[in-house]
C-alpha positions as CSV (number, residue, x, y, z in Angstrom):
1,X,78.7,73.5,63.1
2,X,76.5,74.7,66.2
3,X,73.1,73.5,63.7
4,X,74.6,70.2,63.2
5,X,74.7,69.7,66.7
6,X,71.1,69.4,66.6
7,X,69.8,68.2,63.6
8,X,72.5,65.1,63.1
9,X,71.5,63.7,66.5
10,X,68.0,64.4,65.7
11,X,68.3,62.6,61.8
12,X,70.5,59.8,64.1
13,X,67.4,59.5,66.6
14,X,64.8,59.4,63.5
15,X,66.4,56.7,61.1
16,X,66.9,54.4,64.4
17,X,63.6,55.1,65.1
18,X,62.3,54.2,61.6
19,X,64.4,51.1,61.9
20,X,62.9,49.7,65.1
21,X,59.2,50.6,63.7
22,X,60.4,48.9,60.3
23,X,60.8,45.7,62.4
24,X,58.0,45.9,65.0
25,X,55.5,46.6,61.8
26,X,57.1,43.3,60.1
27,X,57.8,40.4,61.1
28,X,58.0,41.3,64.8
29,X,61.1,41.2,67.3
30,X,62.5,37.7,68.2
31,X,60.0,34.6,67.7
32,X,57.7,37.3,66.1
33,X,57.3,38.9,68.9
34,X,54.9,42.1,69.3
35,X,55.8,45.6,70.0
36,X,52.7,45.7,72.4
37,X,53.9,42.4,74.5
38,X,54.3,42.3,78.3
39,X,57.7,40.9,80.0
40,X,55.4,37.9,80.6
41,X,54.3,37.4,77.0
42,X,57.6,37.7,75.9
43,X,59.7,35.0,78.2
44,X,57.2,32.6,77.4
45,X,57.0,33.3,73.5
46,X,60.8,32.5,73.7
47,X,61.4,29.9,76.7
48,X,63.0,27.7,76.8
49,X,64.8,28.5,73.7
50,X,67.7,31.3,72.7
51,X,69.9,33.1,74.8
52,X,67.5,36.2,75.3
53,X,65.3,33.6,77.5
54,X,68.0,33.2,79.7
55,X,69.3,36.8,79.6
56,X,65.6,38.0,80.4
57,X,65.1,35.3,83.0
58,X,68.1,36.7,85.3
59,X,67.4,39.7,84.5
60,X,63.8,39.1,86.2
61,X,65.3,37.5,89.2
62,X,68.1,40.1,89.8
63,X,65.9,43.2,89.4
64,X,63.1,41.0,92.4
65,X,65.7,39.8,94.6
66,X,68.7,41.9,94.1
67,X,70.9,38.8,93.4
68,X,70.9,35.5,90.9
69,X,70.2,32.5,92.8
70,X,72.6,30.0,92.8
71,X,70.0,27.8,90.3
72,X,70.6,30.0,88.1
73,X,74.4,30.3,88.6
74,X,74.6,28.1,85.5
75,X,73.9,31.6,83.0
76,X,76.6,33.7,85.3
77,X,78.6,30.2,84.2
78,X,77.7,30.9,80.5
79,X,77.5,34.4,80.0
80,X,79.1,37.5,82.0
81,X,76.9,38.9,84.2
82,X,76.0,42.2,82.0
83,X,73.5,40.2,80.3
84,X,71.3,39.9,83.6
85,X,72.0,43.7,83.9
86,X,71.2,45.1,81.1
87,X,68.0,42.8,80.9
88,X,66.5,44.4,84.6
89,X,67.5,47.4,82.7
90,X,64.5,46.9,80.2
91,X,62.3,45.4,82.7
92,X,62.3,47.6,85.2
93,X,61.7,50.7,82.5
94,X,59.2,48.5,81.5
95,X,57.6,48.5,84.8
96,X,56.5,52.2,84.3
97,X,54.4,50.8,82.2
98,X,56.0,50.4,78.8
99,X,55.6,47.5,76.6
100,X,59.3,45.8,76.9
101,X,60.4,45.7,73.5
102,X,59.3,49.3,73.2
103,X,61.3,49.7,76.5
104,X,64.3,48.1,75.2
105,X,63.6,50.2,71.4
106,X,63.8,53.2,73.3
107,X,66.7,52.5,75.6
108,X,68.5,51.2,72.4
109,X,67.5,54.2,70.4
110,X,68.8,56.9,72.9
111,X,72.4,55.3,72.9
112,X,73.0,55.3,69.4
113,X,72.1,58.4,69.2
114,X,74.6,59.7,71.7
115,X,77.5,57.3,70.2
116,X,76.7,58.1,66.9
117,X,76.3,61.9,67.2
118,X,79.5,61.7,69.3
119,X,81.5,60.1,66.7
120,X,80.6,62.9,63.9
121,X,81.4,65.4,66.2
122,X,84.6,63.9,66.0
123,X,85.1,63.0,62.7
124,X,83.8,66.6,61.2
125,X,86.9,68.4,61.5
126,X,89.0,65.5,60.1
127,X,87.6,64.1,57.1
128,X,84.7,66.9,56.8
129,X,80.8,66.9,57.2
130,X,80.0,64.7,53.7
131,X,82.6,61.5,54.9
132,X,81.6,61.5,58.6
133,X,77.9,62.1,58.0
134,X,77.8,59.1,55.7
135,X,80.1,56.9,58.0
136,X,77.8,57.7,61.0
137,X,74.4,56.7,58.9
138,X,76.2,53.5,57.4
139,X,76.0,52.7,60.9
140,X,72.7,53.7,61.8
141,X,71.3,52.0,58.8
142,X,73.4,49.4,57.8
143,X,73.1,45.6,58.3
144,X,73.6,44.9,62.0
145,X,71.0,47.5,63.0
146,X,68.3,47.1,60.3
147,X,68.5,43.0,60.8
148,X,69.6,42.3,64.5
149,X,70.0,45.2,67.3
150,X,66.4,46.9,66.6
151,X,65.4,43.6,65.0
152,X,65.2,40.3,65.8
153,X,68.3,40.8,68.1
154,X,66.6,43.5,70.3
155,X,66.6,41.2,73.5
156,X,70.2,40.1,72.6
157,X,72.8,42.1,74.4
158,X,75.1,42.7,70.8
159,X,73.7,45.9,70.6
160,X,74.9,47.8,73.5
161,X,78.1,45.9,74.1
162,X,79.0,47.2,70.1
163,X,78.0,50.9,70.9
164,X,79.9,50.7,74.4
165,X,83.2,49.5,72.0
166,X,82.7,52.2,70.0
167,X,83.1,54.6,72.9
168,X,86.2,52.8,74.2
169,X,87.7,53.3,70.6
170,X,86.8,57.0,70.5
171,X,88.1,57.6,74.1
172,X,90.9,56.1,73.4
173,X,91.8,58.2,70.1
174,X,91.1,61.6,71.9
175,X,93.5,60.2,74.5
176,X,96.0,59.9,72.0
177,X,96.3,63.5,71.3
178,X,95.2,64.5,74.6
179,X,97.4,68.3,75.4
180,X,98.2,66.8,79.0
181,X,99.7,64.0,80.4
182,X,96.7,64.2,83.0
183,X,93.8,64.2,80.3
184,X,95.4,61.2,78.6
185,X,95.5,59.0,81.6
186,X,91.8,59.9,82.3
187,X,90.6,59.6,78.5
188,X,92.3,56.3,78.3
189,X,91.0,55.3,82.0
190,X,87.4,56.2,80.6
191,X,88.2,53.8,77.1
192,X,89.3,51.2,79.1
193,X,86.1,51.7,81.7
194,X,84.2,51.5,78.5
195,X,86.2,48.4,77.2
196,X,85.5,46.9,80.5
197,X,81.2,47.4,80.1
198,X,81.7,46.3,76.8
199,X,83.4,42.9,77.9
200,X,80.6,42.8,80.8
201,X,77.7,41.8,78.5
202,X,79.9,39.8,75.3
203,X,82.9,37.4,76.6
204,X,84.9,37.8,73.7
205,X,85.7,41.0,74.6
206,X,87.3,39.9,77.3
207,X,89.4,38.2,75.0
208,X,90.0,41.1,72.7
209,X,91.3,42.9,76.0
210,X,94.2,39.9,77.0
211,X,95.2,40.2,73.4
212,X,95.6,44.2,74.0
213,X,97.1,43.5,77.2
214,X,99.9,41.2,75.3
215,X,100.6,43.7,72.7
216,X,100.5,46.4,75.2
217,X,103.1,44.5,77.3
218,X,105.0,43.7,74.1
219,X,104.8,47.5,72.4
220,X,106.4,49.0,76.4
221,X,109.0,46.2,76.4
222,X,110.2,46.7,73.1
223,X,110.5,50.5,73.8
224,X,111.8,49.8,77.0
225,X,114.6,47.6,75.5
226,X,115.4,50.1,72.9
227,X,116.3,53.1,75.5
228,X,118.1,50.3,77.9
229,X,120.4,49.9,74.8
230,X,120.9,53.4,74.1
231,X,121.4,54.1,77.8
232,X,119.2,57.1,77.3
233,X,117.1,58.2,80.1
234,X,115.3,61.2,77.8
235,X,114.8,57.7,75.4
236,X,112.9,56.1,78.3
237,X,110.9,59.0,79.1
238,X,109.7,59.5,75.9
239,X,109.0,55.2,76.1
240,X,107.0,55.5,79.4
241,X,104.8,59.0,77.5
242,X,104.6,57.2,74.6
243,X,102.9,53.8,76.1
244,X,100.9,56.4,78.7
245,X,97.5,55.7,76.9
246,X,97.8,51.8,76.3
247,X,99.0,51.2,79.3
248,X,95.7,53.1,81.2
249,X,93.6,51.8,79.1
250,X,94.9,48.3,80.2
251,X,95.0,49.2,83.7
252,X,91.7,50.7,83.9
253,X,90.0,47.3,82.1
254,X,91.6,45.1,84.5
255,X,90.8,47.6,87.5
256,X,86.9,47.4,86.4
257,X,87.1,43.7,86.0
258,X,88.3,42.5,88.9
259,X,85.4,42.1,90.6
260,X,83.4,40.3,88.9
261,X,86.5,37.5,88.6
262,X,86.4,37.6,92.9
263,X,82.7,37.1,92.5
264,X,83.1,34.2,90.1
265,X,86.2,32.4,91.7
266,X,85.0,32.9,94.7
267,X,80.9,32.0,94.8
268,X,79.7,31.6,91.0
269,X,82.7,28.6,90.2
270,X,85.3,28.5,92.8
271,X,88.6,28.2,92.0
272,X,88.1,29.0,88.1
273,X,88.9,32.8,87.1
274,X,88.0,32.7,83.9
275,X,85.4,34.8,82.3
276,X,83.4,32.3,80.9
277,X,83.0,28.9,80.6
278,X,81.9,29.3,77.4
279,X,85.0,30.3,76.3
280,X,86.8,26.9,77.3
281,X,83.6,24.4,77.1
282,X,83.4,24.0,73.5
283,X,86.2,21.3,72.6
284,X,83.7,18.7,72.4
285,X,81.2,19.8,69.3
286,X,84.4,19.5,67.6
287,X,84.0,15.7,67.3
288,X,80.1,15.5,66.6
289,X,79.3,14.2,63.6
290,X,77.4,16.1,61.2
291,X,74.9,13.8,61.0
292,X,74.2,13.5,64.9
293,X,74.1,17.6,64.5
294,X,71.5,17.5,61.9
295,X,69.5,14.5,64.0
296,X,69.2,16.5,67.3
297,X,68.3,19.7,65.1
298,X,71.6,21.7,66.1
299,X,71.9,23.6,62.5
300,X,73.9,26.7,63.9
301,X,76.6,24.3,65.1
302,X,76.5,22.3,61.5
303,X,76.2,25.3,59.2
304,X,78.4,27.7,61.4
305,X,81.6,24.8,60.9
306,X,82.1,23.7,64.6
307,X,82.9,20.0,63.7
308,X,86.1,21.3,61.7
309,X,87.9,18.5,63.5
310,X,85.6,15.7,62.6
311,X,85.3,16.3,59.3
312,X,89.2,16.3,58.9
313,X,89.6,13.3,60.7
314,X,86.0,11.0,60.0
315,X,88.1,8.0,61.2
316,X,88.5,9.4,65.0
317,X,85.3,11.2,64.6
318,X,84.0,7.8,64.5
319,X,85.7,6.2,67.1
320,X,84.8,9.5,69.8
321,X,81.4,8.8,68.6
322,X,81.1,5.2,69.4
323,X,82.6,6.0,72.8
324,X,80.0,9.2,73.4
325,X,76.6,7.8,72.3
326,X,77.1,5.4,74.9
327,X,77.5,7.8,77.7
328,X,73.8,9.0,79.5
329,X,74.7,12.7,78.4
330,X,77.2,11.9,75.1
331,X,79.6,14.5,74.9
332,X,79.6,16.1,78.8
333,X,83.4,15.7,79.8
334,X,81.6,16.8,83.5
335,X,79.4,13.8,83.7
336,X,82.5,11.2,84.6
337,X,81.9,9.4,81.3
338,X,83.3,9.2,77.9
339,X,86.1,11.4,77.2
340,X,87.5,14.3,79.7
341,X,87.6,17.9,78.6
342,X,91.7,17.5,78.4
343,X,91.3,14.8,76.0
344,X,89.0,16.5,73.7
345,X,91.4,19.5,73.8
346,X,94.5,17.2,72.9
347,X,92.5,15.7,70.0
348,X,91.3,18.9,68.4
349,X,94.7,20.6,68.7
350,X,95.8,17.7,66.9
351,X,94.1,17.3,64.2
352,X,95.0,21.8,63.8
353,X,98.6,20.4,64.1
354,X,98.1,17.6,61.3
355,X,95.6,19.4,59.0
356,X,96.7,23.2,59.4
357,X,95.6,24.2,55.9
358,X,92.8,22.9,55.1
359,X,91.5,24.0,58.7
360,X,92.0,27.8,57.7
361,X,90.8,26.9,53.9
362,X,87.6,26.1,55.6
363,X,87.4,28.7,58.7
364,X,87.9,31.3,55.7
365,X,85.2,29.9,53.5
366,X,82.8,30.2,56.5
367,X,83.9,33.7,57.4
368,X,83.1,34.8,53.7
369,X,79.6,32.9,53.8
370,X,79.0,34.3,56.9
371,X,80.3,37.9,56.4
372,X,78.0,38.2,53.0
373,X,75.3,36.2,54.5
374,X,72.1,38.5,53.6
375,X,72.5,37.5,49.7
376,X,73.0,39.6,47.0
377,X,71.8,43.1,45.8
378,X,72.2,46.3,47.5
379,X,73.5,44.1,50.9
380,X,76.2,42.4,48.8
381,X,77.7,46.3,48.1
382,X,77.6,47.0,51.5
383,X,79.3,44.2,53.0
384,X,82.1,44.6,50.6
385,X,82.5,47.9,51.0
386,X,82.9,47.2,54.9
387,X,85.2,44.4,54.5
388,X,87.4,46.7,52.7
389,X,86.8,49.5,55.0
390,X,88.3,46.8,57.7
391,X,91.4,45.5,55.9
392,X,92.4,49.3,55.1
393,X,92.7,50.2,58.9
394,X,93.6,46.8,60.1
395,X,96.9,46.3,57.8
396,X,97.2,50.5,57.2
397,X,96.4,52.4,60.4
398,X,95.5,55.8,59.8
399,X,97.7,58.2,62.0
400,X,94.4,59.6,63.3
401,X,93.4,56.6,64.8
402,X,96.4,56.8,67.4
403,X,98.2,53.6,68.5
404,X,95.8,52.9,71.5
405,X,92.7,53.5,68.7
406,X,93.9,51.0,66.0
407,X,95.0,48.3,68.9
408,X,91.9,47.9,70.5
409,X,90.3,48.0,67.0
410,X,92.7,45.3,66.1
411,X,92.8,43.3,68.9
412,X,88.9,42.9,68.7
413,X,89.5,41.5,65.1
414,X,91.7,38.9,66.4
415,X,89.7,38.1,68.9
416,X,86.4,37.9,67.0
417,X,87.6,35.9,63.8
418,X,90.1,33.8,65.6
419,X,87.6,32.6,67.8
420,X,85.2,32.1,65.0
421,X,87.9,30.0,63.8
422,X,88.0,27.5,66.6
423,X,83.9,27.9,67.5
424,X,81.3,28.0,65.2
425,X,80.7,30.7,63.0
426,X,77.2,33.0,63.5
427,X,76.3,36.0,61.0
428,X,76.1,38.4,64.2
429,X,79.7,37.6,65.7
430,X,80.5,39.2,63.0
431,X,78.2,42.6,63.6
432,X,80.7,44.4,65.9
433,X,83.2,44.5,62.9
434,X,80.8,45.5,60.6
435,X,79.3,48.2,62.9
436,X,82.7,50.1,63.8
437,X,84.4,49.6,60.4
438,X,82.4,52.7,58.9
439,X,83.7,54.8,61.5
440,X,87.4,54.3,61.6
441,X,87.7,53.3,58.1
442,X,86.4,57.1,58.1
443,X,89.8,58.4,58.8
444,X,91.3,56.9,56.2
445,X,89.1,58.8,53.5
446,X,91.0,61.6,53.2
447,X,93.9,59.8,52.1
448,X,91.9,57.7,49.5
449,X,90.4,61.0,48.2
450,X,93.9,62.3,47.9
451,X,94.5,59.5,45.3
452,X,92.2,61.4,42.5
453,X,94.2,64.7,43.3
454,X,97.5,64.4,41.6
455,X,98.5,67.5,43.0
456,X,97.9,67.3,46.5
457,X,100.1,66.0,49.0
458,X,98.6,62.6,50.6
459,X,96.9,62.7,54.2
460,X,96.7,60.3,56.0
């Protein structure tokens, strides 16, 4: 056990490495980007252009001045501010006098490593050293990593958010069968503190949280309600013990949080408290035609199945057309023209209302497309065997997992594909998924092994 210790993390360190050489030898990092660029070289390979321009740009600005200027205020509107973080993270390293995406490689690297080893450590004892040594490498090799977080996605901020999830998840099963009351509260603090970086640099974590803060709310009612009935006080202690490690987890994320919603309401966007504007922007692409997507070269919008809407109703597609195209900036509710935001709300909600199954018949084939999106082959096998990984925990929690464990895990899915299912659909919204299935799908091994041993008693 002691040698694994050392030669796991060191394997972890030397297939990530491997990987991030892999791409950096090909086809470069993002816009084919060297591994010998400058921070210079790189903004302006990629401005103006995808999000990493922006995330680097702030990232610039906060690490010279200390603050975003309120110019730039419009990618703290966008994004959370993490993404500005993180990037004067790999700028300033790169200051020592490191190419950047070797900075970033590096930075990347060194996470994993810890995250990865972590999670083996813990999986070991439970499902033994073949099923969580290949769990931790389907990670460390698999899809996400290999094509977008020491690839093309280096500058991209998917890759630390994921790893940061993944240590909210395992801090909050250790919490589960924590020996004292004490180390539970402060495992499930530390998941939620985790939870909390995680949402920092991807919004729709933020979202995964509110939905764990519902179920959390909903699990300690329903318990509450059941000793209230029985009249049992040793029935509502156990209720309050048994929703401990939700319920810090909860606390802790909306502890860590809050200051960044002051910031916002307060400077960044007064008045609003959400987390981003992203989130609650997007109601009009849902009436672009595809035709006016494909003319202003918006394929990620047309292929990823944002005009759901318009291509369920073509007749008031047409009409919120002719009203846009007339408008200076078609399709800005902000700009005092065309339609308001309210209205293009109403009118997608409708047409969910009216069309209901043909909206998910779509959404669903979009998430396969998307989900198998690397093609056939040896890719094909692995994104099935994560899919199924997924459903198995998802509608069969392993006991190991621990109620706090499986919500979070669960909550994220609900936040990731329902989203998906009212924005547009990208192959690495899905990453996250794919990235912690291997590890918690894991734990139900030992009960699927069990299955070819007709004398021995099932685990789960």
């Amino acid at each position: 056990m002691r040698s694994a210790r050392v030669w796991v993390p060191v394997l972890l360190a030397t297939l990530l490495t491997l990987s991030f050489l892999a791409s950096a030898i090909g086809d470069g990092f993002l816009a084919g980007i060297p591994l010998t660029a400058s921070t210079d070289q790189v903004i302006d390979r990629i401005c103006p252009g995808p999000d990493a321009c922006y995330y680097l740009t702030a990232g610039v600005e906060l690490l010279d001045t200390g603050r975003i200027s309120p110019a730039n205020y419009w990618i703290l509107n966008l994004w959370p501010p993490g993404v500005a973080v993180l990037s004067a993270l790999y700028v300033a390293v790169a200051r020592l006098g490191i190419w950047l995406p070797l900075a970033a490689g590096m930075i990347n690297i060194a996470v994993w490593t810890l995250v990865l080893s972590a999670w083996y450590r813990f999986l070991r004892p439970r499902v033994g050293p073949v099923v969580s040594l290949g769990a931790v490498l389907l990670v460390a090799v698999g899809q996400p990593m290999r094509e977008w977080y020491l690839g093309v996605g280096l500058f991209y901020v998917e890759s630390i958010s994921v790893a940061l999830l993944l240590s909210a998840v395992l801090q909050a099963i250790r919490a589960s069968s924590a020996p004292t009351r004490r180390s539970a509260i402060v495992r499930g603090s530390a998941s939620g503190a985790l939870f909390a970086a995680a949402a920092y640099l991807r919004a729709p974590y933020e979202t995964a949280a509110l939905v764990l803060t519902a179920a959390t709310v909903v699990v300690f009612g329903f318990r509450i309600v059941q000793a209230v009935r029985l009249r049992s006080r040793g029935q509502l202690r156990r209720a309050l013990r048994s929703s401990l490690v939700l319920i810090s987890v909860v606390v802790a994320f909306h502890a860590f949080t809050m200051p960044w919603r002051v910031i916002a309401a307060t400077e960044v966007r007064p008045g609003n408290i959400v987390w981003s504007t992203a989130g609650s922007d997007f109601w009009p692409q849902h009436w672009i035609p595809s035709s006016y997507l494909e003319e202003k070269g918006h394929y990620f919008l047309l292929y990823g199945l944002m005009n759901v809407p318009c291509r369920l109703e073509p007749a008031k597609c047409l009409d919120i057309f002719m009203i846009e195209v007339q408008a200076a900036q078609p399709y800005s509710p902000h700009d005092g023209e065309g339609l308001e935001m309210s209205e293009f709300r109403t009118a997608s909600l409708q047409a969910l209302l009216h069309n209901p199954v043909d909206w998910v018949a779509l959404k669903s084939f979009g998430f396969t497309r998307f989900w198998f999106a690397s093609g056939p082959g040896f890719e094909l096998i692995e994104n099935g065997l994560l899919l199924t990984l997924l459903g198995l925990v998802i509608f069969w929690r392993p006991k190991a997992l621990g109620e706090a464990g499986w919500l979070i895990f669960f909550s994220l899915a609900i936040a990731i594909v329902g989203s998906s299912f009212l924005v547009h659909f990208e192959t690495r919204y899905l990453y996250p998924l794919k990235s912690i299935a291997p590890v918690v799908g894991a734990l139900r091994m030992p009960w699927i092994l069990s299955r070819f041993r007709p004398h021995t008693e099932p685990i789960d």
